[in-house]
C-alpha positions in Angstrom: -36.8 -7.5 -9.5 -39.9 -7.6 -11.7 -41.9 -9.6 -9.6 -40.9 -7.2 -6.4 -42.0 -4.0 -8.6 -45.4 -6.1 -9.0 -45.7 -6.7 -5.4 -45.4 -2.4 -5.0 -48.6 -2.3 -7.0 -51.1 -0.1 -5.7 -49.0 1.1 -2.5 -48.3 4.5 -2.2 -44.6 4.6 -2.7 -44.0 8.3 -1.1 -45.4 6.4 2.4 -42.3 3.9 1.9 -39.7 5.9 0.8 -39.1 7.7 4.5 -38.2 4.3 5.7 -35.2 3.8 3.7 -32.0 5.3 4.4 -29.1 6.5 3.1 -29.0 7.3 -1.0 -32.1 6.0 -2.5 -30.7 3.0 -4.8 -33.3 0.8 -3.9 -36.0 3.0 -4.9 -33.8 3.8 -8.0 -33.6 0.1 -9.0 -37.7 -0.7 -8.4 -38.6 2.6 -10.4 -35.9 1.6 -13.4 -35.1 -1.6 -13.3 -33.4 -1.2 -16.9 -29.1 -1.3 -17.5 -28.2 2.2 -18.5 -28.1 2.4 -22.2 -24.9 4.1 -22.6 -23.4 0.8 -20.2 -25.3 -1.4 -22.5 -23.8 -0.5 -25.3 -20.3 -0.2 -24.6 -20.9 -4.1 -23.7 -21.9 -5.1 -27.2 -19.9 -7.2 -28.4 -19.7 -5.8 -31.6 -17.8 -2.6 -29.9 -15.4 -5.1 -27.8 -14.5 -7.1 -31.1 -13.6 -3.9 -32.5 -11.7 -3.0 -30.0 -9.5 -6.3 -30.1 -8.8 -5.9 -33.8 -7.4 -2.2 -32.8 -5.1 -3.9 -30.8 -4.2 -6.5 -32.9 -3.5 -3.7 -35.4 -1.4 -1.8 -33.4 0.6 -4.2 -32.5 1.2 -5.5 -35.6 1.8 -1.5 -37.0 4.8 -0.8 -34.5 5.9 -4.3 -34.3 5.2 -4.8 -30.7 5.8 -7.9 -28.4 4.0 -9.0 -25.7 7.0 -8.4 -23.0 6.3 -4.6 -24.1 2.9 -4.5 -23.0 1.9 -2.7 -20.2 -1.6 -1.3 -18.6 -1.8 1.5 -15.9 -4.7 2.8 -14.1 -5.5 4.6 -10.6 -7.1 3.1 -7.7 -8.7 5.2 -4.8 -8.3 4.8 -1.1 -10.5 6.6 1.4 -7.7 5.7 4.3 -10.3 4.2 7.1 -12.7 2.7 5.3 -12.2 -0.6 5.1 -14.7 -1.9 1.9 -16.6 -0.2 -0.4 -20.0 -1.9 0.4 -23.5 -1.1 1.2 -25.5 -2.3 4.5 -29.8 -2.9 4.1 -31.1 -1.7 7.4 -33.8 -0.5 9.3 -33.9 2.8 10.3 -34.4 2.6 14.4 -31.2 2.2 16.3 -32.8 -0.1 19.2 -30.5 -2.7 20.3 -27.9 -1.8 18.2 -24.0 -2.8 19.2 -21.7 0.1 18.7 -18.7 -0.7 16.8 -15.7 1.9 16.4 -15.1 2.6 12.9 -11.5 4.7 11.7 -12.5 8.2 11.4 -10.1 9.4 8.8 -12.3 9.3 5.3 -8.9 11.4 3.8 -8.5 10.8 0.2 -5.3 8.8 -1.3 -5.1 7.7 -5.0 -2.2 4.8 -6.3 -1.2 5.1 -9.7 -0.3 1.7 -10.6 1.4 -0.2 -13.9 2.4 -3.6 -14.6 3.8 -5.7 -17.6 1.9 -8.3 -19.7 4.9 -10.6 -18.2 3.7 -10.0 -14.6 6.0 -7.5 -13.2 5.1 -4.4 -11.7 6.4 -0.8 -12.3 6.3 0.7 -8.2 4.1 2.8 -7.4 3.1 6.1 -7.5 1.0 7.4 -4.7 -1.0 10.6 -4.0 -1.6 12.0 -1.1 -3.5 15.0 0.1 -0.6 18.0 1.6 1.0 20.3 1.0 4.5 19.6 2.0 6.3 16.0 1.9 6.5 15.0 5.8 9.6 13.3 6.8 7.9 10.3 8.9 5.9 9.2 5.3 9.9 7.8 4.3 11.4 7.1 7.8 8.4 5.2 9.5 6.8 3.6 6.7 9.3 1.5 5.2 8.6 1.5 1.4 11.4 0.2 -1.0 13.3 2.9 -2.0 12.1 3.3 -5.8 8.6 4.0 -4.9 7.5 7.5 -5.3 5.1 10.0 -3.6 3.7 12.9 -4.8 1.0 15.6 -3.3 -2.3 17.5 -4.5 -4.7 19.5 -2.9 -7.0 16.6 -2.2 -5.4 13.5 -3.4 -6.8 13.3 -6.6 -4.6 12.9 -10.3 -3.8 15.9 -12.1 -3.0 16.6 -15.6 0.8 17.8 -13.9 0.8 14.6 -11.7 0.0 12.3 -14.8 3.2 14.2 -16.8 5.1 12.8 -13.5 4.0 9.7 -13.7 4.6 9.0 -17.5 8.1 10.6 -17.0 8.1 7.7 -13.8 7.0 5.0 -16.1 9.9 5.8 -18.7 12.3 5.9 -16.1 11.3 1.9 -15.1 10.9 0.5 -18.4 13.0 2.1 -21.1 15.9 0.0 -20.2 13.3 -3.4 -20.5 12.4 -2.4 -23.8 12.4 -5.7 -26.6 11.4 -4.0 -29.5 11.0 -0.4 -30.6 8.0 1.1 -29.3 6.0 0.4 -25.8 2.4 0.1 -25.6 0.3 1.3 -22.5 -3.7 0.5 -22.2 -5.5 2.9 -20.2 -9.0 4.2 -19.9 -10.1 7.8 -20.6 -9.5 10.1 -17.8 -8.2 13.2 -18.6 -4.9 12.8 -17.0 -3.8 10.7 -19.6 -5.1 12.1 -22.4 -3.4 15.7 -21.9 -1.8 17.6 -24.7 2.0 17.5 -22.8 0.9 13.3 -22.0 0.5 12.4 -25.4 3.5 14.9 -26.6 5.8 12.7 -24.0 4.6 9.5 -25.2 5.0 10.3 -28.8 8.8 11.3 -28.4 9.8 8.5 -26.3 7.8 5.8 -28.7 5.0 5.0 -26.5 1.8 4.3 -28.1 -1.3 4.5 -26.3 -4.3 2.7 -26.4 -7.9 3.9 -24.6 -10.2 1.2 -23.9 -13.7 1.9 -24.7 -16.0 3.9 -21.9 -17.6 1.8 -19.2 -15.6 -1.5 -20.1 -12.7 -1.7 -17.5 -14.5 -4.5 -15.4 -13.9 -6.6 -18.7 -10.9 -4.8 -20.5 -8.4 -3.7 -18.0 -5.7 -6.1 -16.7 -5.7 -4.4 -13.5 -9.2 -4.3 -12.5 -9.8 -7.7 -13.8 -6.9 -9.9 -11.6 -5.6 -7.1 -9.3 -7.4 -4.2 -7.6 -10.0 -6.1 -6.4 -7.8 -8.3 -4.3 -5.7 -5.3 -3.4 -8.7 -3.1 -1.5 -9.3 -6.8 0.3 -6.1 -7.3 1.2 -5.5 -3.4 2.6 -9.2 -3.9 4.0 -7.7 -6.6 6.0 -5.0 -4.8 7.3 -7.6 -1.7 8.6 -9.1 -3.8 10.4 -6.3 -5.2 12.4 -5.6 -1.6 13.3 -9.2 -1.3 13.9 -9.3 -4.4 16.5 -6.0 -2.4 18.2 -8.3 0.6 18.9 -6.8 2.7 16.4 -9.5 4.6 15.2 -7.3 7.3 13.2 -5.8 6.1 10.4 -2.5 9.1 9.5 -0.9 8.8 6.6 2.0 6.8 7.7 -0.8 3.4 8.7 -2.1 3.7 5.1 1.4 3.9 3.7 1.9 0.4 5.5 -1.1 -0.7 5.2 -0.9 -0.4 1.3 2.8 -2.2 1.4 1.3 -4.6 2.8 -2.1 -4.9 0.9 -0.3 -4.4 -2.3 2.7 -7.4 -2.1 0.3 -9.5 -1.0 -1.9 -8.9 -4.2 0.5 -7.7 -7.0 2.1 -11.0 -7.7 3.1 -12.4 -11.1 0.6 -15.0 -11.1 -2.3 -12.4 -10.7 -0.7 -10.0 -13.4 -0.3 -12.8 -15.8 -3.8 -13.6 -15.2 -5.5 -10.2 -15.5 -4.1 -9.8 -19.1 -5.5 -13.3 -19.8 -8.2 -12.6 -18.1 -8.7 -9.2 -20.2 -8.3 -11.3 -23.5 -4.9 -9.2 -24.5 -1.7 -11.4 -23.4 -2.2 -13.8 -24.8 -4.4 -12.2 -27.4 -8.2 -13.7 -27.0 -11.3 -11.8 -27.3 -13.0 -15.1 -26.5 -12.3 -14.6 -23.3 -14.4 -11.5 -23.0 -17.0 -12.0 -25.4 -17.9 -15.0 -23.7 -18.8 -13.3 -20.8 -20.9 -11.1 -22.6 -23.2 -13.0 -24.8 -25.9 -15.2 -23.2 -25.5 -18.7 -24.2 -27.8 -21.5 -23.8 -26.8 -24.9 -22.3 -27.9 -27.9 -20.7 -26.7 -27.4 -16.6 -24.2 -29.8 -15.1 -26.2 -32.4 -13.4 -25.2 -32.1 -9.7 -23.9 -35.7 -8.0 -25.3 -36.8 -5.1 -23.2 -36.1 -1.6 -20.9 -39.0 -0.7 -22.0 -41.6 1.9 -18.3 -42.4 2.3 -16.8 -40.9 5.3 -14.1 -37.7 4.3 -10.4 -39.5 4.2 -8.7 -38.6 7.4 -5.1 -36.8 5.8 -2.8 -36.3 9.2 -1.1 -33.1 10.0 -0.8 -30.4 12.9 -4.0 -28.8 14.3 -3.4 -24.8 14.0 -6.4 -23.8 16.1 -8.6 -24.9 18.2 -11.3 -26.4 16.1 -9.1 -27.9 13.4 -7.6 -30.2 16.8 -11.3 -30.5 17.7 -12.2 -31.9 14.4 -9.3 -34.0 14.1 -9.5 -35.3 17.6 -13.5 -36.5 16.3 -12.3 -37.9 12.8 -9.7 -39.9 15.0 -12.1 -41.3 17.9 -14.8 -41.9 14.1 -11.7 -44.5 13.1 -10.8 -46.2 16.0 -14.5 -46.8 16.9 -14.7 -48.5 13.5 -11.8 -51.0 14.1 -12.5 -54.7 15.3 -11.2 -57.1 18.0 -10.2 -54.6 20.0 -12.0 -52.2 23.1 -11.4 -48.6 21.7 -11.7 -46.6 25.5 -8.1 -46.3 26.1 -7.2 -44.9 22.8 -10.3 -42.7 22.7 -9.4 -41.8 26.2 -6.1 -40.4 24.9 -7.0 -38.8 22.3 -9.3 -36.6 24.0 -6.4 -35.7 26.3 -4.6 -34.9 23.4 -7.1 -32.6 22.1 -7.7 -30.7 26.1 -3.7 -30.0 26.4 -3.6 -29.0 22.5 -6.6 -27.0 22.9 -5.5 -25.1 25.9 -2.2 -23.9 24.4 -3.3 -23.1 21.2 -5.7 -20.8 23.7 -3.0 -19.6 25.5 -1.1 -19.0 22.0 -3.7 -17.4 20.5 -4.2 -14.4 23.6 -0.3 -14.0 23.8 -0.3 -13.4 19.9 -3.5 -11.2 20.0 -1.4 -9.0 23.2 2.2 -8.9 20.9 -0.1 -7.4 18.0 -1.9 -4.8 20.6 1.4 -4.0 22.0 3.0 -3.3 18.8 0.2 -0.9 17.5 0.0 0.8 20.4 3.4 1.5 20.5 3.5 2.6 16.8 0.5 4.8 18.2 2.9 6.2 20.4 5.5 6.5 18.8 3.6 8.5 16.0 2.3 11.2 18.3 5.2 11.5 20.1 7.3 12.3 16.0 8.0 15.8 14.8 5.8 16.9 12.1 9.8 17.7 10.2 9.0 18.9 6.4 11.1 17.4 3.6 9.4 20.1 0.6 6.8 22.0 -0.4 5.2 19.9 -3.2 6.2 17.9 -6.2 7.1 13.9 -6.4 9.6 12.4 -4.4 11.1 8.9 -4.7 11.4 7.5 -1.1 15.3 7.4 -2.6 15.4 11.1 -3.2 13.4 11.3 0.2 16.1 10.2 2.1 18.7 11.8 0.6 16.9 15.1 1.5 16.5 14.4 5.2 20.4 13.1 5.3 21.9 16.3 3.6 19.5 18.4 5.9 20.7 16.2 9.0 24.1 16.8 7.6 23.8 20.9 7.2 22.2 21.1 10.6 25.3 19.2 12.6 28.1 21.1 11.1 27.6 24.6 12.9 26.8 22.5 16.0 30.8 20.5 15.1 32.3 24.0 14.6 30.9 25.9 17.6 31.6 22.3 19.5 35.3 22.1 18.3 35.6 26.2 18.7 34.8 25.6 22.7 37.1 23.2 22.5 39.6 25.0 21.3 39.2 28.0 23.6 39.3 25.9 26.7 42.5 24.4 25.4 43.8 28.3 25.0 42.4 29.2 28.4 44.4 26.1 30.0 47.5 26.6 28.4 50.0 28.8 30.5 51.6 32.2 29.2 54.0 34.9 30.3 52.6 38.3 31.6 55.9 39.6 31.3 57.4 38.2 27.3 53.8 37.4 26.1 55.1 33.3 25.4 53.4 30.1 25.7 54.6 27.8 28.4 55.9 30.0 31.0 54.9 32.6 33.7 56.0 36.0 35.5 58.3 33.9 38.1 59.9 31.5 35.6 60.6 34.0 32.8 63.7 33.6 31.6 63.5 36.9 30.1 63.5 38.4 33.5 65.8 36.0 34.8 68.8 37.1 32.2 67.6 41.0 33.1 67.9 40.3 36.7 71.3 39.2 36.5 72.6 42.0 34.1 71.4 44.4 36.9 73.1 42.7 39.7 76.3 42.8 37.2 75.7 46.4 37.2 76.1 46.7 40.7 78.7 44.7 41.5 81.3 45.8 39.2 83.9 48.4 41.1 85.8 50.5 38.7 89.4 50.9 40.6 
């Protein structure tokens, strides 16, 4: 960077700057080329060994184990962007490819904790709404002891951290070995509230906060699992991306993070973040080795192998893995002796034409299942009620569905009753009844009330008094 700033020497640096777009970090970096101070010195090592003996004190102080170690931290998600990255360019469009990009930049955070034995508490996810919306639980088919709360814009709160702490309890109380639980974090405010530490303190939680600017090196979760998280959902926008989905609702990042987040949050990746971080098992080595400079003598590098690669036999998956075995097998048999090679050679290359062209043939028919499947998720979100489960607060997915049953529930009954009171009145309108006696089953001309009076008068009138 130096020897760049040299080469700027004596050019006027105002004509340069208009060419560069975007925020100004190269300009930044060439003018003050320095670490920040305040970055600097939470990296001395001095201020991370003292920070491993305050765990190591604590620990000691409350008596508590490894399997009661835990770290939580939040993680932000702006829904269609797919990595966090920055692109050198020149400023002229010419000749420039356009490429649709999701246009949703909405905000969504992830609370996240996991356990120095490399289990995971589920998450706790923020979105920015108002009211709970009934497709998040019925389309996007999170496990059931997840929970979702909403903000104004999808950021943490000093209300939402309460919730999560309260959520935390809930998950690990029951796993508790010893006597007290302790939780690393870092110093937002959200966890460093008057009615957070209060909850802590009466359910025998201690917490820890890890010195300013030293997550990268301190934090379990930043150190083994967030970064292969945002790669993992990254992966997954831009399969929705190569459907033409350009929109990416709430319900897409919900899946999207499922899947992003048990393809990243495995055991192995926990357990290696807290070893990683120098805390399970307990190793400031670890980290201070990173951060001192040492001086050693570089691995001499071995010269490339003249030895042909062993050919290890299994079952092309694309076309260029059955290309290159189909070369490394036509490489052996040319090397063999006493024998003319063309009719093996011959069928190999047959062998790799027919295996080529169905792996082709595979590979379009899986690329059209994929394209039909998002499309009709596409459709089948636009075509879904906007229904409202309520206004605010955190819902488990659980609690979620219980809502939407009892509400399913309330809104059938009336239909039942006026259904079976229809019923009823055709069954009253059907049923036959006397104009004459008023009774059920019988009519004017088979009444047997005016039967018996019909024959008392014609008694009448045929008696003759002699």
């Amino acid at each position: 960077m130096w020897n760049m700033w040299k080469g700027f020497r004596g050019v006027d640096m105002e004509m340069l700057k208009p060419t560069w777009n975007g925020m100004e970090w190269i300009w930044i970096h060439i003018m003050d080329p320095y670490v920040d101070f305040v970055r600097a010195k939470c990296e001395d090592p001095k201020v991370i060994s003292e920070w491993f003996a305050l765990v190591w004190n604590v620990k000691a102080k409350y008596g508590i184990l490894d399997e009661d170690t835990y770290n939580f931290d939040e993680t932000g998600f702006m829904m269609g962007i797919i990595f966090a990255c920055m692109v050198v360019t020149t400023s002229d469009g010419r000749g420039k490819a356009k490429l649709a990009k999701p246009g949703n930049r909405e905000w969504a955070t992830v609370i996240q904790g996991v356990n120095a034995q490399g289990w995971v508490i589920p998450p706790f996810i923020i979105l920015a709404a108002q009211y709970h919306l009934a497709n998040w639980y019925t389309e996007s088919n999170l496990p059931a002891d997840w929970m979702i709360t909403t903000t104004d814009n999808g950021w943490t709160t000093n209300e939402v951290g309460l919730d999560w702490i309260k959520h935390f309890d809930k998950h690990t109380a029951s796993r508790t070995k010893g006597t007290h639980r302790l939780l690393i974090l870092d110093g937002h405010e959200s966890h460093h509230s008057t009615i957070f530490e209060l909850y802590c303190k009466e359910h025998n939680i201690v917490t820890l906060c890890m010195p300013s600017h030293s997550s990268h090196y301190l934090q379990p979760l930043d150190v083994g699992c967030f970064g292969p998280m945002k790669k993992a959902y990254g992966r997954q926008i831009e399969d929705l991306m190569r459907a033409h989905i350009t929109h990416v609702s709430k319900v897409e990042f919900l899946r999207a993070f499922r899947e992003a987040f048990f393809a990243s949050m495995t055991e192995k990746n926990i357990q290696g973040g807290f070893m990683g971080a120098g805390l399970v098992p307990h190793d400031p080595e670890r980290v201070l080795s990173k951060l001192d400079v040492r001086i050693r003598t570089p691995t001499p590098t071995l010269p490339p192998s003249t030895s042909a690669d062993p050919w290890i036999p299994k079952t092309p998956q694309n076309p260029l893995e059955a290309n290159s075995q189909s070369e490394l097998i036509k490489t052996r048999i040319s090397n063999h002796q006493n024998s003319s090679p063309t009719s093996m050679i011959n069928a190999v290359d047959q062998f790799a034409k027919g295996a080529k062209a169905i792996m082709h043939r595979v590979a379009l028919l899986e690329a059209e299942v994929s394209l039909r499947k998002a499309n009709e998720a596409l459709s089948k979100r636009r075509r879904a009620k906007r229904a409202r489960v309520r206004l605010g607060g955190s819902l488990t997915v659980q609690d979620a569905q219980d809502l939407l049953a009892k509400k399913a529930a309330d809104e059938k009954t009336p239909q039942e009753r006026q259904q079976n009171g229809s019923y009823a009145g055709s069954a009253r309108s059907k049923s036959r009844r006397c104009s004459t006696c008023g009774k059920a089953g019988y009519n004017a001309r088979t009444c047997l009330e005016t039967a018996e009076s019909s024959v008392s008068s014609i008694s009448d009138v045929i008696v003759v008094d002699y």
